[in-house]
Backbone as ProteinMPNN parsed JSONL, in Angstrom:
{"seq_chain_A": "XXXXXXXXXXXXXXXXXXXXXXXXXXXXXXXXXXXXXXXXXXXXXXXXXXXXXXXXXXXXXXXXXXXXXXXXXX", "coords_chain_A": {"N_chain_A": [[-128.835, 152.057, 52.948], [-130.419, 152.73, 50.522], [-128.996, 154.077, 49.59], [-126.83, 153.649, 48.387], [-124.634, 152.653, 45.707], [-122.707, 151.344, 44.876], [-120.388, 148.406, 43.378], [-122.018, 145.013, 43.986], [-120.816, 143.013, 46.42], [-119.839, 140.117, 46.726], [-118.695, 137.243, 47.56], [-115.742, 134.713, 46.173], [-115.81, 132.238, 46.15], [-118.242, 131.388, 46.218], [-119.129, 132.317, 43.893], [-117.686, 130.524, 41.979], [-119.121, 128.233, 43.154], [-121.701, 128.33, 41.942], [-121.35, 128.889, 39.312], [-120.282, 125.908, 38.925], [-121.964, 124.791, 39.373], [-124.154, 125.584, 37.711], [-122.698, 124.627, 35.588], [-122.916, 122.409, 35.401], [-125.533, 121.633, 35.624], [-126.32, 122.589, 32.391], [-124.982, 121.331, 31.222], [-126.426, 118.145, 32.099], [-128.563, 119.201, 30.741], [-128.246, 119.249, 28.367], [-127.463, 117.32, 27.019], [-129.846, 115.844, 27.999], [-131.43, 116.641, 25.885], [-130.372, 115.931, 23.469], [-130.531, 112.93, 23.722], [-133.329, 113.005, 23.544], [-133.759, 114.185, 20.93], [-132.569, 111.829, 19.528], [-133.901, 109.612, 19.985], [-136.661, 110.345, 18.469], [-135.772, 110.718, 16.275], [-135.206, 108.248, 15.998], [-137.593, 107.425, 16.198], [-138.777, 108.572, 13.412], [-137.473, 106.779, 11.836], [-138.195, 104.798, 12.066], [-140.866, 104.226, 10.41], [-139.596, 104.591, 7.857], [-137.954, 102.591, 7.455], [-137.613, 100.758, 8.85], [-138.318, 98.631, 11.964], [-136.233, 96.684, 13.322], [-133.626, 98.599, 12.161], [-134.38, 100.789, 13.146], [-134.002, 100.826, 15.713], [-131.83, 99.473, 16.742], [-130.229, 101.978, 15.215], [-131.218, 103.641, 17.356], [-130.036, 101.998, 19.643], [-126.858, 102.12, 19.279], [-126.606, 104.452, 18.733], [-127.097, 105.732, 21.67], [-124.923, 104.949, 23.222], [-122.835, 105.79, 21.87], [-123.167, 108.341, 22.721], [-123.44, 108.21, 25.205], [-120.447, 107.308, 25.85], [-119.698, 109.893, 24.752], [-120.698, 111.331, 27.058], [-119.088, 110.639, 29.15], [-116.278, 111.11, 28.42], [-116.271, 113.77, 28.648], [-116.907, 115.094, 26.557], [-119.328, 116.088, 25.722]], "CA_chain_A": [[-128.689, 151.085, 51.896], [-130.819, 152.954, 49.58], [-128.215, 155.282, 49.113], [-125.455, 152.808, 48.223], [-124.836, 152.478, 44.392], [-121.264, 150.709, 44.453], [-120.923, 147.113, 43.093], [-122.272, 144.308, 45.184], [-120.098, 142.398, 47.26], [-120.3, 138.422, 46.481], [-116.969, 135.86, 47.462], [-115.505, 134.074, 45.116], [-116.494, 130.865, 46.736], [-120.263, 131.617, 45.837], [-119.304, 132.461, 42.195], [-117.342, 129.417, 41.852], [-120.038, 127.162, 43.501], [-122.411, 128.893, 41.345], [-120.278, 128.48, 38.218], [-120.161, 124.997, 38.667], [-123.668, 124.206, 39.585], [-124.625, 126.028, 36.464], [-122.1, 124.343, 34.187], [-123.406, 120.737, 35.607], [-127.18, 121.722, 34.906], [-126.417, 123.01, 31.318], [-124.758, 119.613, 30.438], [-127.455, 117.691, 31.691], [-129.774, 119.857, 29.892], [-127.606, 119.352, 26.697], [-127.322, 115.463, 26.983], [-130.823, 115.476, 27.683], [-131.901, 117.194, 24.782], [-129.891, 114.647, 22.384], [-131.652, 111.609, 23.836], [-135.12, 112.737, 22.784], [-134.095, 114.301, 19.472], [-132.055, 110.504, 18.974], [-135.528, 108.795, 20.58], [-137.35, 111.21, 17.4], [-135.557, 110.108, 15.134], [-135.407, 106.811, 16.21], [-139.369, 106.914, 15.621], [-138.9, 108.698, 12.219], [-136.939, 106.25, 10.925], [-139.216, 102.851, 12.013], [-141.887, 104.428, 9.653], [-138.956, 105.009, 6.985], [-136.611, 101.65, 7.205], [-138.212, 99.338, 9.294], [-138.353, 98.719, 13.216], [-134.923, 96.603, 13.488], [-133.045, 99.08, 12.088], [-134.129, 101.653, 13.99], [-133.612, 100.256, 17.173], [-129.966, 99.679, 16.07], [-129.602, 102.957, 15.699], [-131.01, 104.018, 18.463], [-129.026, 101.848, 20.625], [-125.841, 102.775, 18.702], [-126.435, 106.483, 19.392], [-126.955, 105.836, 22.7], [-123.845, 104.45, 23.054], [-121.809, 107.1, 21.637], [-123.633, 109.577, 23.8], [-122.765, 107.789, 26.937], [-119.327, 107.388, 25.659], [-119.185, 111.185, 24.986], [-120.371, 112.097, 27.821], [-118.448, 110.044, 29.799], [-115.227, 111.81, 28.15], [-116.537, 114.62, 28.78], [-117.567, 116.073, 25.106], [-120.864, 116.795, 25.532]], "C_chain_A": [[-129.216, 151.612, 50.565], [-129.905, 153.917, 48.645], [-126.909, 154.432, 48.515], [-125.746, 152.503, 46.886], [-123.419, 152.062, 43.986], [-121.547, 149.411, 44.207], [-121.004, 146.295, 44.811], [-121.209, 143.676, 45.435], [-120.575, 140.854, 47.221], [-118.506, 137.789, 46.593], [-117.188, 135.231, 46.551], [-115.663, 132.691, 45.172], [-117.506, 130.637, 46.172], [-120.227, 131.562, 44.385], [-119.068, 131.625, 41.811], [-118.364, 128.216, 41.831], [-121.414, 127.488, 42.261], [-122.372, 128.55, 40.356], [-120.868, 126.897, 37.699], [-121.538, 123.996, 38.797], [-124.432, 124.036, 38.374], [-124.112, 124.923, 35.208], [-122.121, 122.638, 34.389], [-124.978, 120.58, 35.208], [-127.135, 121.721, 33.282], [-126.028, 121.787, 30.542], [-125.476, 118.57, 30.682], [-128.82, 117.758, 31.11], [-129.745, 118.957, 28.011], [-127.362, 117.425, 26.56], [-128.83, 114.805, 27.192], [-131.429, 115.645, 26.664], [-131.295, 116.35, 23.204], [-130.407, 113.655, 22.53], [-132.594, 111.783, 23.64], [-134.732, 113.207, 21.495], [-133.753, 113.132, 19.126], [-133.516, 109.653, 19.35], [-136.205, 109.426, 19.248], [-136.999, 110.826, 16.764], [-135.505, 108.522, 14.818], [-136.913, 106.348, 15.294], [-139.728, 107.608, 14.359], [-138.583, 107.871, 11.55], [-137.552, 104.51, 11.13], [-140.443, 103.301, 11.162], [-140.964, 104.144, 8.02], [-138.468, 103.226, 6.407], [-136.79, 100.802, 7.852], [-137.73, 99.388, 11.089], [-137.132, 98.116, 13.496], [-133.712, 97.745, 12.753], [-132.483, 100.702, 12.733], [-133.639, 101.933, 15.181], [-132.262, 100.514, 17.246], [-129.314, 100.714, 16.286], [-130.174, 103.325, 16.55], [-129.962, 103.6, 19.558], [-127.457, 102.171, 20.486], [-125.592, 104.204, 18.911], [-126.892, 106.69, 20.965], [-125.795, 105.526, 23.415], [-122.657, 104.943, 22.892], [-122.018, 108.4, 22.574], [-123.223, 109.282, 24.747], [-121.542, 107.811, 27.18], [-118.605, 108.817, 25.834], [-119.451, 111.953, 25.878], [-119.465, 111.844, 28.997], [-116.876, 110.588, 29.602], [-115.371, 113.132, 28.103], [-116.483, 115.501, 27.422], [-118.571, 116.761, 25.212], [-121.238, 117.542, 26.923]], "O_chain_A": [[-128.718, 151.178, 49.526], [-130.031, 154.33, 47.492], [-125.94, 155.14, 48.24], [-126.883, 152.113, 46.622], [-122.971, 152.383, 42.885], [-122.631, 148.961, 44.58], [-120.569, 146.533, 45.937], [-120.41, 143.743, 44.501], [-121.657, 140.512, 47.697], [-117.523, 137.935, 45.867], [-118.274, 135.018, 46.011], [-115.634, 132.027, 44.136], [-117.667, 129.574, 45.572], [-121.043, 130.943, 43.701], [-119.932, 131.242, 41.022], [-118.506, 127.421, 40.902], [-121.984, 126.483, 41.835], [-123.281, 127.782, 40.041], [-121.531, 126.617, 36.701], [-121.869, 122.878, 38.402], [-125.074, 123.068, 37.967], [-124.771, 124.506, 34.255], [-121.505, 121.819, 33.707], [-125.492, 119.626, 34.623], [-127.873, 120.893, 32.75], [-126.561, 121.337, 29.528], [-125.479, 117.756, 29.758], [-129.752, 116.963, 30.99], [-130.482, 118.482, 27.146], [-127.052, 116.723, 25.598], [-129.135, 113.683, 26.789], [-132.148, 114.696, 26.351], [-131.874, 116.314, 22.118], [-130.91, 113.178, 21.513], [-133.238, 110.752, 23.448], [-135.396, 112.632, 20.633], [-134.494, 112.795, 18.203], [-133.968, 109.021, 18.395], [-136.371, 108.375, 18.63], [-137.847, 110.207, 16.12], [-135.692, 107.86, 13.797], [-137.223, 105.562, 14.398], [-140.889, 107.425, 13.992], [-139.176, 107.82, 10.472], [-137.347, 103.467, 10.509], [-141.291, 102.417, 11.283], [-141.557, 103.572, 7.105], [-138.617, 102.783, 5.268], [-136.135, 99.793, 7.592], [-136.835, 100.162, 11.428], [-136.472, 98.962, 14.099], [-132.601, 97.339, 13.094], [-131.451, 101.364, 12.838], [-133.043, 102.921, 15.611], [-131.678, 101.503, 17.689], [-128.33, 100.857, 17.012], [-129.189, 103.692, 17.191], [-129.243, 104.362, 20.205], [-126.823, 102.463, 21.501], [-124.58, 104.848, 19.188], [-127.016, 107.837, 21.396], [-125.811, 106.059, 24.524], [-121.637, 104.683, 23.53], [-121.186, 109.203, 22.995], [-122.516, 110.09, 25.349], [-121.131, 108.164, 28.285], [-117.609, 109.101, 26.5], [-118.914, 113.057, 25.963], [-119.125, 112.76, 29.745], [-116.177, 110.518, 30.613], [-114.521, 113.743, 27.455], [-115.954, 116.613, 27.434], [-118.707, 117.927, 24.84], [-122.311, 118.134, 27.036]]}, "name": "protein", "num_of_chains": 1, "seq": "XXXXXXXXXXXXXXXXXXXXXXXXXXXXXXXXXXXXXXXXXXXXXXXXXXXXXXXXXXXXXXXXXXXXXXXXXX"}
C-alpha cells in the first residue's frame, strides 16, 4: 500500500451523498447567519427608531427569509 501512488478509488454514490450533505449544511449555515445579522440589526435599530419599529422589521425580514428559503434562494 505504501507503494501505491495512483488516485484513490471513491464511488460516485459517496461523492454524491457527500455533495449533498455538504450543500444542505452550507445552506443552513447561510440562513443561519442572516437570522442573527437580521436579530443585530433588529437591536441596532430599537436604540435608533424605537422598539415597534424594529420589531416590524424584524418580523418582516423574517418573513422574506422563510419565503426565500422556502423557494429555494438562499
Amino acid at each position: 500500500m505504501a507503494g501505491n501512488h495512483g488516485p484513490a478509488v471513491v464511488s460516485d454514490k459517496l461523492v454524491k451523498e457527500h455533495a449533498e450533505g455538504w450543500h444542505a449544511f452550507t445552506r443552513f449555515t447561510t440562513i443561519g447567519v442572516i437570522a442573527v445579522v437580521l436579530f443585530l440589526l433588529m437591536m441596532m435599530l430599537h436604540f435608533f427608531i424605537g422598539w415597534g419599529y424594529a420589531m416590524l422589521f424584524m418580523v418582516l425580514s423574517y418573513v422574506v427569509l422563510a419565503i426565500a428559503a422556502l423557494l429555494g434562494k438562499v
